[in-house]
N, C-alpha and C positions, 0 to 999 in steps of 0.2 A: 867576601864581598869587598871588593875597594872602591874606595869612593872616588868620582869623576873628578877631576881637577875644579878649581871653584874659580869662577869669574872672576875678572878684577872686582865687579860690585858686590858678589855674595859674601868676596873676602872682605871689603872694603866694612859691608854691612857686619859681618859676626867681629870684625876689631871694635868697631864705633858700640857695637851693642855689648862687647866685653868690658869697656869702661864706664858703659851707662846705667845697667840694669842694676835692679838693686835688691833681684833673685837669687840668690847663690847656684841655683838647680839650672838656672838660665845662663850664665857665666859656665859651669863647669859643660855642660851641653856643647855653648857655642867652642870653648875651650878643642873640645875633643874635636870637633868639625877643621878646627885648624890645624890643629894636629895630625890627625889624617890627612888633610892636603898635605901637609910636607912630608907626607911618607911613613908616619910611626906605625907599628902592629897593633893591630885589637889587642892581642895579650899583653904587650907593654903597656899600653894604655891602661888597661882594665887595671895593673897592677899599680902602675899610678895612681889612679881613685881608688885602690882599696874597692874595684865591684868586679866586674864578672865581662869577659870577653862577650857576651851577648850583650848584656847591656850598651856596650860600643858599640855592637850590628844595629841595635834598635832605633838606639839615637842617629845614627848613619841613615838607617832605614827611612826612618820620619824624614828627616830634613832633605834625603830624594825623592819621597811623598810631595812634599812641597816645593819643590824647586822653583815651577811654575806660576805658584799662587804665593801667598801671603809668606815670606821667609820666616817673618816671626813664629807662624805657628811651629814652624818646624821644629825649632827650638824651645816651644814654651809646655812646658807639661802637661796633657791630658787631663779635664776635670773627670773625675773618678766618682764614681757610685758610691753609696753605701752612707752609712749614718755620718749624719753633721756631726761637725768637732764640738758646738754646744747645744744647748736646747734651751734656744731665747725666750728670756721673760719666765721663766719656768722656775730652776734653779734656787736665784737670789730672794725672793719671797719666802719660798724654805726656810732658809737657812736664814732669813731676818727671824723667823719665829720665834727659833728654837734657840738661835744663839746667846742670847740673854739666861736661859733659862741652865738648870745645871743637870747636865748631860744623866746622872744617878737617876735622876725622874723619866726618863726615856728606857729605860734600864742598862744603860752602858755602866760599866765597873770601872769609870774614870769621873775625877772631880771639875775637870778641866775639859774642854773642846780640844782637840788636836786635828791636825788633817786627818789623817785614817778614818778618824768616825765621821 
């Protein structure tokens, strides 16, 4: 797949948005989009970030998905399914209970709280 040459504004836009963002995932994305306009290989590239010659088609892929519409989606990562990173209001209550208290009584075999338990 090679990527179509990029307008003066798409290029204009992934420079402007390489000094602005303040995503790392969004930076190295738009990074590669400019990169590939000047010519580099999927596998140079991929080698570069340390990931995988698809991962270039992808990011490649998306942002000719978008071309048309909103450039930023093209660039910004997919919200993803699956369990939330916390579980609000739930947690901290816990762990105010019990943390006072000495962990022997819980039946742990430590006199201290530590992360792991």
């Amino acid at each position: 797949m090679t990527l179509v040459a990029l307008s003066p504004e798409e290029r204009t836009f992934l420079e402007q948005l390489m000094t602005s963002t303040p995503h790392a995932q969004v930076l190295r994305r738009a990074q590669v989009l400019l990169w590939r306009a000047d010519g580099e290989s999927p596998p140079a590239l991929a080698q570069r970030l340390r990931g995988t010659r698809q991962t270039v088609y992808n990011w490649s892929r998306r942002f000719e998905h978008h071309r048309t519409g909103d450039l930023l989606q093209g660039v910004t990562p997919s919200v993803r399914s699956g369990r939330p990173r916390t579980v609000h209001g739930v947690i901290d209550p816990l762990i105010a209970q019990v943390i006072d208290g000495d962990p022997r009584a819980l039946g742990y075999r430590s006199t201290v709280w530590t992360a792991s338990l």
